[in-house]
BATOR-909648 format. One record per residue: residue in three letters; x, y, z of N, C-alpha, C in turn. Coordinates in steps of 0.2 Angstrom, whole numbers, padded with zeros to 4 digits, always signed. Last residue first. Layout:
% residues N
ALAXYZXYZXYZ...
This chain:
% residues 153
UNK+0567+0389+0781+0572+0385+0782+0577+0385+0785UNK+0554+0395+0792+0559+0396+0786+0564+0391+0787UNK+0537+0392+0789+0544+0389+0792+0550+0391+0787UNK+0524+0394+0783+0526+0399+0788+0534+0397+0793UNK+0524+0387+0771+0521+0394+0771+0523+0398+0777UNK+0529+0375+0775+0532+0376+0768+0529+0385+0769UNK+0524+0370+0787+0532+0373+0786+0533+0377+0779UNK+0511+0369+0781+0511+0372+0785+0520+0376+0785UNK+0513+0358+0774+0510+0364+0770+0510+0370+0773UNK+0518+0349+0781+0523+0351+0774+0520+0357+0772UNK+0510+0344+0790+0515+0346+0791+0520+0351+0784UNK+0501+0340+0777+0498+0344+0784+0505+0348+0785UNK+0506+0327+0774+0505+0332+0770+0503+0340+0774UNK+0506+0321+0785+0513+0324+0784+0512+0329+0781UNK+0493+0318+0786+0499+0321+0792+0503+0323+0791UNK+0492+0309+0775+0488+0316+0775+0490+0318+0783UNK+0504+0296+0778+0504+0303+0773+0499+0309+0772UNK+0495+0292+0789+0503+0299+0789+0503+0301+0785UNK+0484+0286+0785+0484+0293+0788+0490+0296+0789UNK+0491+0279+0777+0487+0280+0771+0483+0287+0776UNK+0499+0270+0785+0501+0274+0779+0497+0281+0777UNK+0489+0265+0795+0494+0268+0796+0497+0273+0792UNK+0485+0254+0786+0480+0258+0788+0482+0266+0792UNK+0494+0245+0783+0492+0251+0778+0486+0256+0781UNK+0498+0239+0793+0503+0245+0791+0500+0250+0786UNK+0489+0238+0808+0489+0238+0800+0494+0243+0798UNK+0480+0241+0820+0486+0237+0819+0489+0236+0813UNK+0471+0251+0821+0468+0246+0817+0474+0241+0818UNK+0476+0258+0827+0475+0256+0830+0471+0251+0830UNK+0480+0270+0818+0485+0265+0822+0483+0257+0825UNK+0468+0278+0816+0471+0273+0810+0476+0269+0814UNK+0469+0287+0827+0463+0282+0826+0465+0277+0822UNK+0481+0295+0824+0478+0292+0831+0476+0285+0830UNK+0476+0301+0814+0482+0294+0813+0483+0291+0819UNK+0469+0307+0817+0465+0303+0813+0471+0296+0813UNK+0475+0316+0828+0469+0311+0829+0468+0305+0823UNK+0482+0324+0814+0485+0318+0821+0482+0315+0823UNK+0473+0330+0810+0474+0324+0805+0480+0319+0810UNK+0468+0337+0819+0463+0336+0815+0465+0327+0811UNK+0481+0347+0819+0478+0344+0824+0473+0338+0823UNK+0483+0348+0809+0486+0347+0810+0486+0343+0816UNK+0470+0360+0808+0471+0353+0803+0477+0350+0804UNK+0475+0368+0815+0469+0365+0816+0470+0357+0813UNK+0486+0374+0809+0485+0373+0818+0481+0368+0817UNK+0480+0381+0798+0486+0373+0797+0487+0371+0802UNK+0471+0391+0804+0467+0385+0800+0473+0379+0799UNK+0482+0397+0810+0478+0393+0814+0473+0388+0811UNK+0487+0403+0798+0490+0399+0801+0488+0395+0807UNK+0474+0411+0794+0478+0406+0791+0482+0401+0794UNK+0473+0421+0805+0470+0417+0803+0471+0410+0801UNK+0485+0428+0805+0485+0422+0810+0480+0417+0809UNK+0496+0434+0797+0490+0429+0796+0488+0424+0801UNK+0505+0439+0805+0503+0443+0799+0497+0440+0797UNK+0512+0427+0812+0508+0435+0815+0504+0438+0809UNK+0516+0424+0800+0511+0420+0806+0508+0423+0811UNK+0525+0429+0793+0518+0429+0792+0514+0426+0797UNK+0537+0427+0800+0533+0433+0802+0524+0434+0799UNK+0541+0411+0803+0541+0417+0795+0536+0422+0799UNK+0551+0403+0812+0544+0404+0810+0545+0412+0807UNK+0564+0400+0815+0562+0398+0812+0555+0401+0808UNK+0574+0409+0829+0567+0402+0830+0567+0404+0821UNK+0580+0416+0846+0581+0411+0837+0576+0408+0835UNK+0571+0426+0853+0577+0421+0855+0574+0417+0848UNK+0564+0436+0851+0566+0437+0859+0571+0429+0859UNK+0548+0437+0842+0556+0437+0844+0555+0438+0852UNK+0534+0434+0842+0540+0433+0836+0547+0434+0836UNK+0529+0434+0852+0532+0428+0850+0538+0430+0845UNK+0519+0447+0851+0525+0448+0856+0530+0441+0855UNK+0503+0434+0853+0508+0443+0851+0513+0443+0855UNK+0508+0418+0851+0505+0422+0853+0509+0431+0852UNK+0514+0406+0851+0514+0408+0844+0508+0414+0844UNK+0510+0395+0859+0514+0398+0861+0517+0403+0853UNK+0498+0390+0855+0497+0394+0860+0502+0400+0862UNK+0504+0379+0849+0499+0385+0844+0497+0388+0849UNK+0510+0366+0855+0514+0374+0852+0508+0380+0851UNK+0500+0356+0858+0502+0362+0861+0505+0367+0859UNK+0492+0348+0848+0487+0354+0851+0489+0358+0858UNK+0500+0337+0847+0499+0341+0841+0495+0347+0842UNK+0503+0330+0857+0507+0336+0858+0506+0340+0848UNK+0493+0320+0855+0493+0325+0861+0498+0332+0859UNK+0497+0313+0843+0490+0316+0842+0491+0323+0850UNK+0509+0310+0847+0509+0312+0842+0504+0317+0842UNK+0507+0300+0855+0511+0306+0858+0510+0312+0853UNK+0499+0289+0846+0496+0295+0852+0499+0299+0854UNK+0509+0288+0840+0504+0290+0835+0500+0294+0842UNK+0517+0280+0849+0521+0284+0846+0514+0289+0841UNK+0508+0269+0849+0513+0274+0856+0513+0281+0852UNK+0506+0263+0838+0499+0266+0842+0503+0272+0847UNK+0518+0259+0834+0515+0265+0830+0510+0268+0834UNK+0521+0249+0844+0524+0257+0846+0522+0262+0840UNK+0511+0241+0838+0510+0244+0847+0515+0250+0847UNK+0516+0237+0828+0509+0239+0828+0509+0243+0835UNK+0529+0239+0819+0529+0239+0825+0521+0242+0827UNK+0539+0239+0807+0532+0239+0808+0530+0237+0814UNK+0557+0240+0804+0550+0238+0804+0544+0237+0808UNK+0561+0255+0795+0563+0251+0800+0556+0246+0802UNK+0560+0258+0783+0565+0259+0786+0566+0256+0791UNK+0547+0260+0777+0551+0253+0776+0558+0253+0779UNK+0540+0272+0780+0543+0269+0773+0549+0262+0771UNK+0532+0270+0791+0528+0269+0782+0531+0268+0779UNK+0542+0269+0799+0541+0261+0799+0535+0264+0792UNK+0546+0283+0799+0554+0275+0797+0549+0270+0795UNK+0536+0288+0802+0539+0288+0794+0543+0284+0795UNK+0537+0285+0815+0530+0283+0810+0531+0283+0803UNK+0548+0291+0819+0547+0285+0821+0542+0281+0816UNK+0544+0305+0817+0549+0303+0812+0548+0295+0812UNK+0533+0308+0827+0531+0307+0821+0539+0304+0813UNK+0542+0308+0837+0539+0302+0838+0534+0302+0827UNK+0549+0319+0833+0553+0315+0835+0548+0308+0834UNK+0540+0331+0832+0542+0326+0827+0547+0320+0827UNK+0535+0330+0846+0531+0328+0840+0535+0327+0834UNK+0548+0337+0851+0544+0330+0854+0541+0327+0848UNK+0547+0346+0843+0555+0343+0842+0551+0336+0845UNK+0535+0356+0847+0536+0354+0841+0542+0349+0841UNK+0541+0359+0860+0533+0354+0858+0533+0351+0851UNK+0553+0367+0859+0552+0358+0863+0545+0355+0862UNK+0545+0375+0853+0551+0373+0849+0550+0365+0852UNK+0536+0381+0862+0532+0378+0854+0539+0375+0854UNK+0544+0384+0874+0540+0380+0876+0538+0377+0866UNK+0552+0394+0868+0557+0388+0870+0550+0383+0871UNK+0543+0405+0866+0549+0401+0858+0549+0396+0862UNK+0540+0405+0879+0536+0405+0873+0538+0400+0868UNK+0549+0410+0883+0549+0406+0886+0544+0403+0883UNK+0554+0422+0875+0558+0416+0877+0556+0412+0879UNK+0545+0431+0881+0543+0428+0874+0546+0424+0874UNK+0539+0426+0897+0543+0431+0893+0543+0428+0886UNK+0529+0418+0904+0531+0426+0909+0535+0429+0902UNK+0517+0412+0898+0523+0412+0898+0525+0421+0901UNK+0502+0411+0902+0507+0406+0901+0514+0405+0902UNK+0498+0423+0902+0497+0420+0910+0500+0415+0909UNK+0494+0425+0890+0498+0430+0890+0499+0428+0899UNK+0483+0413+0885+0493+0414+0882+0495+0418+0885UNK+0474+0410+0898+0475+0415+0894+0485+0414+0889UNK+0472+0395+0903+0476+0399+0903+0476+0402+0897UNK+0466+0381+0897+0461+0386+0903+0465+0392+0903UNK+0477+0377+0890+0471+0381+0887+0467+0383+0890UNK+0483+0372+0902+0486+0377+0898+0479+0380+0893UNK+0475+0360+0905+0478+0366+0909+0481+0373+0906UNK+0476+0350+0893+0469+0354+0897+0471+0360+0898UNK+0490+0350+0893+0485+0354+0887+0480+0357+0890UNK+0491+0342+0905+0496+0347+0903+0494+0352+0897UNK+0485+0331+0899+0483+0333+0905+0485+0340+0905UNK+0492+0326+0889+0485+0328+0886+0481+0333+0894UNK+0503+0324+0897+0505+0329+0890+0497+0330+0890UNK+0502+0314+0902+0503+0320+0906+0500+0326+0902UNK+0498+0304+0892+0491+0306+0899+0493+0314+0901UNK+0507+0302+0887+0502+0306+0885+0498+0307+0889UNK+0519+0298+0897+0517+0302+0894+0511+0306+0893UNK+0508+0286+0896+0509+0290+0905+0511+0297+0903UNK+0511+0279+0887+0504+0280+0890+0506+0287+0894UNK+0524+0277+0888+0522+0282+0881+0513+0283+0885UNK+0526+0268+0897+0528+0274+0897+0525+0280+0893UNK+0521+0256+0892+0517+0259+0897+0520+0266+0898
């Protein structure tokens, strides 16, 4: 029930923030960084959870992949707000300057990221490990294409 309540907030918490201009979001770039960093660390936390049980690390748990795939899908359509002008500095972060440089692009990876967390949304909820597989791996692949072009090591 937790993970519901979560998502509810989080999806609640999306609404509101996409009514808001990026630059009425965050008073400072800092708070920006820190807001995408903690979006991203929650989603990959729950998205790691999804890798343990596709790759047989830990076992198959129908109902906390559906949990853990809905936190997943909600906090997949926060950060990218926080990756507005003025982001690229003002406190540590990881993100490759092309991201300002290409915004285009980098919001087509936004999208699809977004795009392919729903679908593994949806695929959970067949209660199936293979049905589960077969959309993390096109999530992951998502996540990899994206770090791989605008996340520096």
């Amino acid at each position: 029930m937790k993970y519901k309540a979560l998502a509810t907030i989080l999806a609640t918490s999306a609404c509101t923030l996409f009514a808001l201009p990026a630059s009425a979001q965050f008073a400072k770039a800092e708070d920006a960084i820190k807001y995408r960093q903690g979006a991203l660390f929650v989603m990959g936390q729950h998205f790691g959870r999804l890798g343990a049980m596709a790759q047989g690390k830990i076992p198959f748990d129908a109902k906390a992949a559906q949990e853990n795939a809905d936190v997943v899908a909600a906090m997949a359509k926060l950060p990218w707000a926080a990756f507005g002008p003025g982001t690229e500095k003002g406190a540590p972060t990881k993100a490759k300057d092309d991201i300002w440089l290409e915004p285009e692009k980098f919001k087509e990876h936004a999208d699809k990221l977004v795009a392919e967390s729903a679908k593994l949304a949806v695929a959970t909820k067949t209660g199936t490990l293979e049905g589960m597989k077969a959309a993390f791996g096109a999530t992951a692949n998502s996540c990899k294409s994206c770090h791989d072009a605008y996340r520096n090591k």
